[in-house]
C-alpha positions in Angstrom: 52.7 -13.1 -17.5 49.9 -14.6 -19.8 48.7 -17.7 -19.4 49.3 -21.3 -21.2 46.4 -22.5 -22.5 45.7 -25.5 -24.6 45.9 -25.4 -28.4 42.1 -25.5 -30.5 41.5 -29.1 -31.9 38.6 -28.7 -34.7 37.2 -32.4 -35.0 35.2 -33.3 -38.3 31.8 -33.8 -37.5 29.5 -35.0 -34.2 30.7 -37.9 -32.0 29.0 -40.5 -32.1 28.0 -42.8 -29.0 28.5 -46.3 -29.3 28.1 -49.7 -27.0 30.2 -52.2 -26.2 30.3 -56.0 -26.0 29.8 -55.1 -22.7 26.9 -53.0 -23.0 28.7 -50.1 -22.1 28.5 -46.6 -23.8 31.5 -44.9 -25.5 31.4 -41.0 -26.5 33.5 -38.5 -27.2 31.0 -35.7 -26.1 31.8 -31.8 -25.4 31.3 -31.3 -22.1 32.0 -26.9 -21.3 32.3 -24.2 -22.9 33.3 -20.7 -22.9 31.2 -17.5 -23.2 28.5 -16.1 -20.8 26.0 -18.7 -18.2 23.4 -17.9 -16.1 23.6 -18.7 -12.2 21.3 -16.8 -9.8 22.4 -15.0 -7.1 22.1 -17.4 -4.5 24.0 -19.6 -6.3 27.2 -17.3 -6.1 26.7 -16.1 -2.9 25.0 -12.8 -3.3 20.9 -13.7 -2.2 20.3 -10.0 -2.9 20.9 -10.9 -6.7 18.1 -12.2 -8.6 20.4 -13.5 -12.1 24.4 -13.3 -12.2 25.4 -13.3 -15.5 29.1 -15.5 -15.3 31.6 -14.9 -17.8 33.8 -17.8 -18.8 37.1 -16.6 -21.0 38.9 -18.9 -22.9 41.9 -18.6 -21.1 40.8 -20.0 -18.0 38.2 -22.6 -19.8 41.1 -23.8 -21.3 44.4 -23.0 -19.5 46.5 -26.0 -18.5 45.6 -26.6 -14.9 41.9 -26.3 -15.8 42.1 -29.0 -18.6 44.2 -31.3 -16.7 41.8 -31.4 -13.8 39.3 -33.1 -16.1 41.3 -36.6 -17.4 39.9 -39.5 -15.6 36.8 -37.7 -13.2 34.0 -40.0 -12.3 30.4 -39.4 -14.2 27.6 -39.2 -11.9 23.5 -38.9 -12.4 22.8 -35.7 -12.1 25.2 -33.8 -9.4 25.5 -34.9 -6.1 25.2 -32.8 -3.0 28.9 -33.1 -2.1 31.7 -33.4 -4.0 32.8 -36.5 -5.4 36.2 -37.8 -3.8 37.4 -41.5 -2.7 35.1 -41.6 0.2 32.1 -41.8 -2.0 32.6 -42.6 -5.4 31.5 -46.2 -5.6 28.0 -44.8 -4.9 28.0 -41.9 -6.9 29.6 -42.8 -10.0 27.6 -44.6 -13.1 31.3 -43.9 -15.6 34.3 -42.0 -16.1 35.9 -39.6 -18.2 39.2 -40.8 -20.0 42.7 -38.9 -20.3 42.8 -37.6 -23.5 41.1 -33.9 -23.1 41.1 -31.7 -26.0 39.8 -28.6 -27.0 36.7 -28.6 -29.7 36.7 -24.6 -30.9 34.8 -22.7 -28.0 34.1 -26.6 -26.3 36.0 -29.1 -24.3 36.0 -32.5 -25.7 36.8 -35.9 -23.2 36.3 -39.6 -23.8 33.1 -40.6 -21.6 32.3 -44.1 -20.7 28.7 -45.2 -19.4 29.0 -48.3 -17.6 25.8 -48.1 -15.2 22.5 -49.7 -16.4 20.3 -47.4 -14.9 21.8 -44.0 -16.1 22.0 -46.2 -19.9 18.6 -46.5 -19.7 18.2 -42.7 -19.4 20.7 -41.9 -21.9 18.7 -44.0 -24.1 15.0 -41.8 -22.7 16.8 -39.5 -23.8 18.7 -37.7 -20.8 21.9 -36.7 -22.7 23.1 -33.4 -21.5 26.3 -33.0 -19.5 27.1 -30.6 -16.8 30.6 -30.5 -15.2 30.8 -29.9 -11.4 33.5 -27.6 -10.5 35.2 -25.4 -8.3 36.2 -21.4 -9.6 37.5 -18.6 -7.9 34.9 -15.5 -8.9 35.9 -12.3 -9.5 33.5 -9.4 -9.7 33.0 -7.1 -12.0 31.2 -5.4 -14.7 32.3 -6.0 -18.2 31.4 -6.9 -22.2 33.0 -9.8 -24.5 34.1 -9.5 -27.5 30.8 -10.0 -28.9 29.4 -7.4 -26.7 27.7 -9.8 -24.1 27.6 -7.9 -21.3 28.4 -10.0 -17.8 28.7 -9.5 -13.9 31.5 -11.8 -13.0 34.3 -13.5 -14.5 35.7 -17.1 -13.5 39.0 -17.9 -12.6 41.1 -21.1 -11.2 38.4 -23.6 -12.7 39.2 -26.5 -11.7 36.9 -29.8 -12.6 35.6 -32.9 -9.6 33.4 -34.8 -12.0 30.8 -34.7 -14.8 27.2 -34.9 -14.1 24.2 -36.5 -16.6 21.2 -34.0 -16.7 18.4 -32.9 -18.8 19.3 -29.2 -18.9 22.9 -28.5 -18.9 23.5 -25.0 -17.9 26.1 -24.6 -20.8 23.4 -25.4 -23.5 21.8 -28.4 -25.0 25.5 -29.0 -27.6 26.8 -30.1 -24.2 25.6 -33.3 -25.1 26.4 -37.3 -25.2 25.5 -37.3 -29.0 23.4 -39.0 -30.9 21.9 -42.0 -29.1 21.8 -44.8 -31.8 21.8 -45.4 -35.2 18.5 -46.7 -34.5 16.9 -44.0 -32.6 15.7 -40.7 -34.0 17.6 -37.5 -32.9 15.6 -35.0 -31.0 14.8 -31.8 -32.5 16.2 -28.4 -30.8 15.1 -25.0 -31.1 17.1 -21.8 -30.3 15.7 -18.7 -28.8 17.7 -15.5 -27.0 17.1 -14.5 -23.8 18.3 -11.3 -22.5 20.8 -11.3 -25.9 22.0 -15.0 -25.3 21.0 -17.8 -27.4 20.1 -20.9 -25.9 19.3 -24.0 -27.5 17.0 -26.6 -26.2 15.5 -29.5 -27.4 12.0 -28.9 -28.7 10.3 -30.6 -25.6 11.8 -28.7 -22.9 11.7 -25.6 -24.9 7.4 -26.4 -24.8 7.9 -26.8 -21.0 10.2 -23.3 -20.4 7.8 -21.5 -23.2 4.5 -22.9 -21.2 6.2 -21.6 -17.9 6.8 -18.6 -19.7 2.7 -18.1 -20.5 2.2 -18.7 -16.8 4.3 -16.3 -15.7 2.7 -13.5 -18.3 -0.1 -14.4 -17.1 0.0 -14.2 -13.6 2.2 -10.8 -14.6 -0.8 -9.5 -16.5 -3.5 -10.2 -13.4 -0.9 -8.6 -10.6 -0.8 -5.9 -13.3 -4.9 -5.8 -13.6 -5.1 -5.8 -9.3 -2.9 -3.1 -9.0 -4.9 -0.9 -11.3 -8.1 -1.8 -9.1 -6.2 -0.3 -6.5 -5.1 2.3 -7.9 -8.8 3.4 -8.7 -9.9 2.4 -5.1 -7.6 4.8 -3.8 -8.4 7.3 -6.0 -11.9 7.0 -5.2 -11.1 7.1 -1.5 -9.1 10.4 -2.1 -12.1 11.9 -4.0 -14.4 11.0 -1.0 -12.5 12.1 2.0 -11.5 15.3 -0.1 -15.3 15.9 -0.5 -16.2 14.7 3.3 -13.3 17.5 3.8 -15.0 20.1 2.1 -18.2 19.6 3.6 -16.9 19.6 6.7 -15.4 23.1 6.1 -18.3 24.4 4.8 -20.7 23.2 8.0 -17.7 24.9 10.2 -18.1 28.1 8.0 -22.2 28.2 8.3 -21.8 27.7 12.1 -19.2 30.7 12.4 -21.7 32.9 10.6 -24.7 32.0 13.0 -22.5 32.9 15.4 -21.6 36.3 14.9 -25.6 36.7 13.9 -26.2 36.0 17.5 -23.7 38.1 18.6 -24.9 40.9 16.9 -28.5 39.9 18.1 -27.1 39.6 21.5 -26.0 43.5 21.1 -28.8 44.6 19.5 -31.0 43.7 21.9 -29.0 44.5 25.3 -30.9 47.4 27.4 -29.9 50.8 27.7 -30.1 52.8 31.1 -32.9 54.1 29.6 -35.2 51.8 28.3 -34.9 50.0 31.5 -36.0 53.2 33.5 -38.9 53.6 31.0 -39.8 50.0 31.2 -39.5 50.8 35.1 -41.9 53.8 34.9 -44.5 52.2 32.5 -44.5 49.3 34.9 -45.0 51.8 37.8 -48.1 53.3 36.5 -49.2 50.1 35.4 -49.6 48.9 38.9 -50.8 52.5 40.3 -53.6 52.4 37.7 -54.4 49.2 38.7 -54.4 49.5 42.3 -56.8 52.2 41.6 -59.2 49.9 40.5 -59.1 46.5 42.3 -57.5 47.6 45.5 -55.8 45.6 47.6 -56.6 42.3 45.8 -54.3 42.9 43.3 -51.5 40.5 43.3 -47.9 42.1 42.3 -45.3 39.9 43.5 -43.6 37.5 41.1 -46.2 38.8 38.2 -45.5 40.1 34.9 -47.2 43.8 33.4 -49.6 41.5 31.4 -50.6 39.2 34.1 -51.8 42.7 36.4 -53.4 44.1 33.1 -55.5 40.7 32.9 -56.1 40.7 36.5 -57.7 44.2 36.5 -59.6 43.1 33.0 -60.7 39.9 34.7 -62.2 42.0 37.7 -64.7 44.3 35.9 -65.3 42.1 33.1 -65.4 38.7 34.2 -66.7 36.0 31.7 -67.2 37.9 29.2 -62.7 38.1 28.5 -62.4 35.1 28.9 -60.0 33.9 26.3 -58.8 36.8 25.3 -55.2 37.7 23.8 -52.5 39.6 25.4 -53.2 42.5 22.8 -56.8 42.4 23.6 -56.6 42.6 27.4 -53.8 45.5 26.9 -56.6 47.4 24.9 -59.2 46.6 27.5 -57.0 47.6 30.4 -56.2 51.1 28.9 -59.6 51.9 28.1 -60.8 50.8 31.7 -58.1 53.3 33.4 -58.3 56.1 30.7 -60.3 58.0 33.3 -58.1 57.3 35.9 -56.0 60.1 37.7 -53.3 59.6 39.2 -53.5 61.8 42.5 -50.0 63.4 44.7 -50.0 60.4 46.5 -50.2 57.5 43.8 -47.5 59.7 41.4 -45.5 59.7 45.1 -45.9 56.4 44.4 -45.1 55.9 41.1 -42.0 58.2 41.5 -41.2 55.4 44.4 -41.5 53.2 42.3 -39.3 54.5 39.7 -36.5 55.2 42.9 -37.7 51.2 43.6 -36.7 50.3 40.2 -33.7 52.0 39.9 -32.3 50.5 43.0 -33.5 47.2 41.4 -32.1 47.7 38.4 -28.7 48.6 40.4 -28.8 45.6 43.2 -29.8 43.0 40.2 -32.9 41.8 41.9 -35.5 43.6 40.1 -37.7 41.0 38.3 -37.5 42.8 34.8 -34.2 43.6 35.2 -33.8 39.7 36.4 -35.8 38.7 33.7 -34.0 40.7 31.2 -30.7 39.7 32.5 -31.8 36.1 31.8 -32.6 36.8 28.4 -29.0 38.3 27.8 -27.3 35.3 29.5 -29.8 32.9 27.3 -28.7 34.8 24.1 -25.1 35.1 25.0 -24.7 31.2 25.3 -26.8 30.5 22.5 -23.5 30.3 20.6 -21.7 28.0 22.7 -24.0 24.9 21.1 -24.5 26.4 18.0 -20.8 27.1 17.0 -19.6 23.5 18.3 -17.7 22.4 15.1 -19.4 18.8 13.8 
């Protein structure tokens, strides 16, 4: 069933405010409205909100029970932290609302009367805006008015506990005592819409919101300028590291290819059965020629082919090679035992040797195998600290 709501009163003109004998002000101001206001989400209970946008219907600004619960509230300065009942109004209220509450068009309309000093003064400063403290049951819910404001919420069961003086009154600066005096000049208001609702303010808040509103662009425009450093920084860093990356592969890919060049060094110069047994039977006939002619001062063990060619060079020589080259003692040696023959007995012994060097080569303890074996090893590790990847 719909509703009873009061009937639309259209007064002629603005109320005025007036004083009294008793120094008193009088007004009949609007103090509500219908339509669309602001709350954030904290306010309403919902924290995760940052703005709730509360829609206000006439039928529940202006039903019966709602109006009623207007007539007589106290008028406080500015709204208190609790409500307003019979415990505390001596201290809280500076006037009262009268009886007779009427609707103005899309306002409510109440006889006010100012009877503290204090909050006359500020009335007078110019603190004339009025803000009614309420109670409402919210209902949630998307939606659009009739003049396609879009809203979150709608309020129900309003139901008033008193009327507060403020500077901003969240309904809009026509929430207001009136004009001040016949002797005082009205303040001017500007309009401006935010979000696709207009809001009128006086002129001298509107400088304060519109100054707020610079600071806020402002600070907007450096968070904006920071994030666009870091967005370059980062970009720079991914640049970097991809080119560190890179790098890095291409060091890993030079190492691989050193080491299969040592590996195929390594095979390439591995010794066959049979250049061992011909480095075993040059050796052989290096020694028997030698032998032949220095004797038994020849020294053999633990000495290398050129080291007995320099020895034998060294004996018939003397001085005169000192300082000579591996190449020139080698030429000096085979021209020293070009004459030399080899008789049954030293070829027995260079056969011997070859058996010698053969069984050498076999056991592992034949000092050019061993020497030869060392190379291997050197060349076949040679890889394990060149290949480790940086």
């Amino acid at each position: 069933m719909k509703r009873d709501f009061v009937a639309t009163v259209i007064l002629d003109g603005e109320s005025k405010i007036r004083e009294t004998s008793d120094g008193y002000l009088v007004a009949n101001p609007r103090i509500a409205r219908t339509g669309i206001q602001l709350y954030s989400g904290a306010e309403v209970g919902r924290p995760d909100l940052k703005e709730v946008r509360v829609y206000r219907p006439e039928e529940e600004v202006f039903h019966v029970d709602a109006i009623s619960s207007l007539a007589h509230k106290p008028v406080t300065d500015e709204h208190p932290q609790s409500q307003v009942d019979a415990t505390n109004w001596r201290e809280l209220a500076v006037g009262h609302l009268g009886g007779d509450v009427m609707r103005d068009g899309e306002f409510v309309r109440v006889p006010l009367v100012l009877m503290d000093a204090d909050a006359i003064k500020e009335v007078r400063d110019g603190k004339t805006q009025l803000s009614v403290g309420y109670s409402a049951l919210l209902v949630w819910g998307d939606g659009t008015t009739a003049k396609g404001e879009k809203y979150d919420a709608t309020q129900t069961e309003i139901r008033a506990n008193h009327v507060a003086i403020t500077r901003a009154a969240r309904g809009g600066s026509k929430l207001s005592m009136g004009d001040r005096s016949n002797k005082e000049r009205k303040m001017a208001t500007r309009s401006f819409v935010v979000d696709g609702i207009t809001v009128e303010m006086e002129e001298r808040d509107m400088q304060v919101v519109e100054r707020r509103i610079n600071n806020l662009s402002s600070e907007l425009s450096a968070a904006q300028s920071e994030l666009t450093g870091l967005r370059s920084s980062s970009q720079t860093e991914l640049a970097t590291s991809r080119t560190e990356t890179a790098n890095a592969v291409g060091q890993v890919q030079t190492k691989d290819a050193e080491i299969a060049t040592l590996k195929q060094q390594l095979a390439d110069a591995k010794l066959k059965p049979q250049d061992l047994d011909k480095l075993v039977a040059e050796r052989s006939q290096t020694l028997a020629k030698a032998k032949t002619l220095v004797g038994d001062a020849l020294v053999v063990e633990g000495k290398t082919d050129a080291e007995i060619r320099r020895q034998v060079v060294d004996a018939k020589l003397g001085e005169q090679a000192k300082g000579w080259n591996d190449d020139m003692v080698a030429a000096s040696f085979n021209t020293l035992t070009a004459t030399v023959t080899l008789d049954s007995g030293d070829k027995q012994n260079t056969n011997d040797f070859q058996r010698l060097g053969l069984a050498l080569r076999n056991s592992g303890t034949d000092p050019v195998s061993k020497s030869y074996k060392e190379y291997e090893d050197g060349l076949a590790n040679r890889w394990k600290t060149a290949g480790v990847r940086q």
